[in-house]
TILUMMI-650218 format. One line per field, with one value per residue (C-alpha): residue number from 1; chain; x, y, z. Coordinates in steps of 0.05 Angstrom, whole numbers. Example, Ala and Ser with C-alpha at 12.3 -4.5 7.8 and 13.67 -1.06 7.14 Angstrom:
2
num <- c(1,2)
chaine <- c(A,A)
xx <- c(246,273)
yy <- c(-90,-21)
zz <- c(156,143)
REM end
This chain:
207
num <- c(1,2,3,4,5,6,7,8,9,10,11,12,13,14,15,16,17,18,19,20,21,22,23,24,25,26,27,28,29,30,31,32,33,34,35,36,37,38,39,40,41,42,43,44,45,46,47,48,49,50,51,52,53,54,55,56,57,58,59,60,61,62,63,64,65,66,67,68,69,70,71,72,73,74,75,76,77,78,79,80,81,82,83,84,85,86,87,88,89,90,91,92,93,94,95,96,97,98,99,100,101,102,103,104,105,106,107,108,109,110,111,112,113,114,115,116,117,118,119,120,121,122,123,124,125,126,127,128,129,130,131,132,133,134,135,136,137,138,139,140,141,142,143,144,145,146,147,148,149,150,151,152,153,154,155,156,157,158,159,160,161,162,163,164,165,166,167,168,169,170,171,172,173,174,175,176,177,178,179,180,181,182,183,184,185,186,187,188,189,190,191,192,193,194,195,196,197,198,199,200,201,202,203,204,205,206,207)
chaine <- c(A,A,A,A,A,A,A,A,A,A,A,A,A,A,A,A,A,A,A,A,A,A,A,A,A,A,A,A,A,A,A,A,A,A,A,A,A,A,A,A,A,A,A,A,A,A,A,A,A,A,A,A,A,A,A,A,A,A,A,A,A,A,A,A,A,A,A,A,A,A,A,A,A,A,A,A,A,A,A,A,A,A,A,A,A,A,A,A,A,A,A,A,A,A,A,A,A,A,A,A,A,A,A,A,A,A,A,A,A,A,A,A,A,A,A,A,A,A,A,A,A,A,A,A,A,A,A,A,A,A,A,A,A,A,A,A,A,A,A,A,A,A,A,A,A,A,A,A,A,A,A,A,A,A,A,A,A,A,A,A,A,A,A,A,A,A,A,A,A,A,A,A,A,A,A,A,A,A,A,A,A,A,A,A,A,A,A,A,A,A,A,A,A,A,A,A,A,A,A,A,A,A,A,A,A,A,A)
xx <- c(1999,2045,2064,2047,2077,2090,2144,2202,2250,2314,2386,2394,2448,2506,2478,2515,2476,2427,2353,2342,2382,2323,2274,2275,2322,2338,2387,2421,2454,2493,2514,2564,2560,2606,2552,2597,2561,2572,2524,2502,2445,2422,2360,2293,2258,2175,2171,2108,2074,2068,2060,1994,1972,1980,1928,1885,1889,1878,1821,1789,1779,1803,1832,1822,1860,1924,1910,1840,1840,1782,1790,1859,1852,1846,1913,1972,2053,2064,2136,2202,2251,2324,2364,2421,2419,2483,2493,2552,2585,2556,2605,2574,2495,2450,2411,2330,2289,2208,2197,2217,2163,2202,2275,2332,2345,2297,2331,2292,2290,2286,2248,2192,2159,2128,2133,2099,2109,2143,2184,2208,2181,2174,2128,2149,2172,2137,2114,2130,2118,2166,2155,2204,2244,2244,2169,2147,2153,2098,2087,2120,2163,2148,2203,2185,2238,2255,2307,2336,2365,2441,2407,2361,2369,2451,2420,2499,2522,2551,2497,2514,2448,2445,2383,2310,2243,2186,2113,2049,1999,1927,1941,1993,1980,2034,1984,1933,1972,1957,1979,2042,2061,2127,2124,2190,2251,2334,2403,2466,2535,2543,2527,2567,2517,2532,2512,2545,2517,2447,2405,2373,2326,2304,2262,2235,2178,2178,2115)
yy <- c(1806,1781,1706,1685,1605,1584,1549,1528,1573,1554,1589,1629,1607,1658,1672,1652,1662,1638,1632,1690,1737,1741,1773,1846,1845,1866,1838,1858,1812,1852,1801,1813,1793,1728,1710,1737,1763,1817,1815,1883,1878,1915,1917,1957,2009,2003,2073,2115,2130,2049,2038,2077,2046,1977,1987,2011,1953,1902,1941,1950,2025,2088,2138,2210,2234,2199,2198,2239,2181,2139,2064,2075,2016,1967,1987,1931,1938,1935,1973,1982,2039,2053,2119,2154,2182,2213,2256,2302,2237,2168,2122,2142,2124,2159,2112,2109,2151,2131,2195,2187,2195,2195,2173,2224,2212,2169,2143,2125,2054,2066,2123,2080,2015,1980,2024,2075,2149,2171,2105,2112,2051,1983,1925,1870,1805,1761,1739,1679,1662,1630,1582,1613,1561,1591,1597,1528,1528,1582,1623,1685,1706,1749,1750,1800,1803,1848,1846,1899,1885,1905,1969,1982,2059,2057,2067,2068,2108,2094,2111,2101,2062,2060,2073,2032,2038,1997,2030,2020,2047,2039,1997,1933,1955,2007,2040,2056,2066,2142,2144,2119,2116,2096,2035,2014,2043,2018,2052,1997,2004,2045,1997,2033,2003,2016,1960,1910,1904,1870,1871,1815,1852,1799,1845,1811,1824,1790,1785)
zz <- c(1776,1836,1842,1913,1935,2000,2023,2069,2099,2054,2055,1997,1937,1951,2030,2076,2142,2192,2183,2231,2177,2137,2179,2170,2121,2049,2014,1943,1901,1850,1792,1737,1663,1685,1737,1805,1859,1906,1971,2004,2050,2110,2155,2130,2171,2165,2172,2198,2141,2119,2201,2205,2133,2158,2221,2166,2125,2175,2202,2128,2148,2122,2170,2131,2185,2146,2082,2038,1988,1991,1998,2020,2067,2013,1973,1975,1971,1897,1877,1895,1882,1876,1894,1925,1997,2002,1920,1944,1979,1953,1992,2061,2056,2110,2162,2147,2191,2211,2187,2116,2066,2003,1972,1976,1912,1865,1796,1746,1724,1643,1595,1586,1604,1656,1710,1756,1777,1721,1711,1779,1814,1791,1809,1857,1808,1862,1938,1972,2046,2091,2148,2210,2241,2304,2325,2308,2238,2225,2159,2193,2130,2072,2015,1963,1900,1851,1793,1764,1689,1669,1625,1679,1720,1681,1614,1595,1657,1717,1779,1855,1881,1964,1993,1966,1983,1991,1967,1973,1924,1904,1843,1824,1753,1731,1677,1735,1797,1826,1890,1925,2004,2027,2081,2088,2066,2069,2056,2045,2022,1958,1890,1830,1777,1702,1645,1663,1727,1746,1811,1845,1917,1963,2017,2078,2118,2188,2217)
REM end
């Protein structure tokens, strides 16, 4: 189940930036075994597909005309995945595009565990809402988060990770989820990621 608090817009340990940098923006925090950070981040694209789910939502109707599943309107944002956008040259990422539906390339985060779609997404860690600074102090901010452990997608290899993607599905619960749309997707400088490397996602929603 996610963790949901509110509270105040904060700078990030290891961010350097203005308040405004959050909104819209995912950032990656790639942390070696001696605690050092590298920072890649980039803007996300709420694509089409997670555009025309989110009128449903806050409508509480289905549109068949989108999607066949029943109750569609009442699925949530529950995983994130990790891939590569550019295989035959990892170093130079491809932009999103509103019509993207899917990953280029999807890893897979382990063999087995607490996953979805065949271990290739996993749940959100947690939800927390942020007041924006700039339009008198109102809850404005989503921060959804996501760590990814130093065996995690490497399993003892080294994997080029630059492009994510933000899904929505019809369960939070990994064993049950069926169905999986993409809402918002991102593609960042090139993350060589083998063991010794672990992932901290900060993805923002700005509202």
């Amino acid at each position: 189940m996610l963790s949901k608090q509110t509270k105040k817009l904060t700078v990030i340990e290891g961010l350097p930036r203005a308040d405004k940098f959050m909104k819209g923006y995912v950032h990656i925090l790639a942390y070696n075994r001696n605690g050092e950070v590298v920072h890649k981040s980039n803007s996300n694209l709420i694509v089409y597909s997670g555009r025309e789910w989110l009128l449903t939502s806050l409508l509480k109707k289905d549109n068949p005309l989108i999607e066949e599943t029943t109750g569609h309107c009442n699925w949530g944002i529950y995983y994130i995945s990790l891939g590569n956008c550019s295989p035959t040259d990892p170093q130079n990422p491809q932009p999103s595009s509103s019509t993207d539906v899917n990953l280029v390339n999807e890893y897979q985060f382990y063999t087995s565990g607490n996953y979805a779609d065949d271990n290739k997404k996993k749940p959100i860690d947690g939800v927390s809402y942020h007041q924006d600074n700039t339009n008198d102090n109102r809850y404005l901010i989503a921060e959804l988060s996501l760590s990814v452990e130093f065996n995690e997608i490497s399993q003892g290899n080294t994997v080029a990770i630059n492009e994510a993607g933000l899904w929505i599905s019809d369960s939070p619960d990994p064993t049950e989820a069926r169905y999986f749309k993409l809402f918002a997707r991102t593609t960042f400088p090139t993350i060589n990621k083998d063991d010794n490397l672990s992932l901290q996602l900060l993805w923002y929603l700005y509202s």
